[in-house]
Phi, psi and omega in degrees: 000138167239159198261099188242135172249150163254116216262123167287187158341106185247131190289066198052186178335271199321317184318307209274328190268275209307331183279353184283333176282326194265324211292323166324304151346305186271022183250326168307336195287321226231152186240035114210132166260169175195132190233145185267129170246018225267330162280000203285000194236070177089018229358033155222144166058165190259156133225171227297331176299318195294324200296306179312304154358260200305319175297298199279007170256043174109330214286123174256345144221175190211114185258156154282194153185222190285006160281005217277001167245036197276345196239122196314286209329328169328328135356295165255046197229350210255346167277333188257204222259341182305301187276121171237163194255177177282152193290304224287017172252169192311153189292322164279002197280104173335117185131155147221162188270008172200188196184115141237137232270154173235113195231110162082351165110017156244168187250123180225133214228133179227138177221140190245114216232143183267151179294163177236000212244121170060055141212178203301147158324118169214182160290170199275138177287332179274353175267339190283336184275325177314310201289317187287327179255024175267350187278152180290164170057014192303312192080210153285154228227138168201120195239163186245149178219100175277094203199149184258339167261137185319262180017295199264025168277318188273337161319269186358283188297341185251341152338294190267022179290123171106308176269328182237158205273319195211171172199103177243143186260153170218228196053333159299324184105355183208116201297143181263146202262025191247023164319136161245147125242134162279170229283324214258042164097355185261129181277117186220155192207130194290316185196125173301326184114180206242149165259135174157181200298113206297291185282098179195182151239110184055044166121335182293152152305154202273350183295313181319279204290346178272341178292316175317310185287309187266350175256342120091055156232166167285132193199136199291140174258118157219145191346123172234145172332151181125168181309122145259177197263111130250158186230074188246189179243122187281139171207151159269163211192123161198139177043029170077038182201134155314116158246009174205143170214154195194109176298124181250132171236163164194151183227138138320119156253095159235000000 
């Protein structure tokens, strides 16, 4: 059996503290982590310090989503098998979009994929993952499904039911009370939730985005200060099927 915790989005500076004081606490628990890292730099996008962070507080891959080029360095973090970026992009596009690990004498395959529906344009996430599990040897298979609608979080996850152990979604930010196993084994959560600043919106100071809504001009959004949050996902993994998914919360008292 393997035992995975999964890290949702972690969200700049707070984001980047809090996973560094709790996730150490969790690495006896859990025998492979994966953390989304895709706001940890300022919240958009990674760079090399967040990356290193986030590896030496526990993490054994680390995925992305759609920020993933806001900071050049990522570049040069992309050749070797920890970071992975999203699959569903063009055939040249630095990086790969899955990687798999050898844990314990099992195999775990983590892949990282972008959502198409009230986002950028990419390939279909669901022909793409057909072609990525026709490759030998995968083991289990645990996808990050970085997407802004329920609809296709959840399409996805019951597409692959049965062929891969989870399909947990991220990119909103705010965790969902819809832990599952599907019928034939695959583990699924609409959104893990977000690591990051408790009082905020979805990691912003609350000034950016509420100036936004009423005056329905543009106003910079930034991180805002204060106690965080984390939020992931536990999952038992036996024989490439799920048999537990369970929401892990932790709050900063500060």
């Amino acid at each position: 059996m393997l035992r995975v915790l999964f890290v949702g989005d972690v969200y700049g500076r707070p984001g980047r503290r809090v996973l560094a004081a709790h996730l150490p606490g969790l690495r006896a628990q859990a025998d492979f982590i994966i953390v989304n890292g895709e706001n940890a730099a300022g919240g958009f996008g990674l760079n090399r310090e967040s990356f290193e962070l986030i590896v030496s507080a526990g993490a054994d891959a680390v995925t992305l989503g759609n920020h993933a080029w806001h900071h050049k360095e990522v570049y040069g973090l992309l050749d070797g098998p920890r970071l992975i970026r999203p699959l569903n992009l063009p055939l040249d596009t630095p990086g790969r979009g899955w990687s798999t690990f050898e844990v314990g004498g099992e195999r775990i395959t983590v892949v990282n994929l972008l959502g198409r529906v009230f986002m950028e344009a990419v390939q279909n996430p669901f022909l793409a993952m057909d072609e990525l599990l026709t490759q030998p040897d995968l083991g289990s298979v645990f996808v990050d499904f970085h997407a802004e609608a329920t609809s296709e979080k959840a399409a996805l996850a019951w597409y692959l039911d049965g062929r891969v152990a989870a399909v947990i979604g991220t990119h909103t930010h705010v965790p969902t009370a819809d832990s599952r196993l599907l019928p034939r084994g695959t583990a699924f959560q609409t959104d893990a939730g977000f690591t990051g600043p408790m009082h905020s919106i979805i990691g912003a100071d609350p000034a950016g985005p509420v100036q936004k809504f009423v005056t329905e001009r543009p106003h910079r959004f930034g991180v805002k200060d204060g106690p965080a949050e984390l939020n992931g996902v536990w999952l038992d993994i036996e024989s490439g099927l799920a048999t537990r998914i369970e929401r892990h919360h932790f709050e900063e008292s500060m």
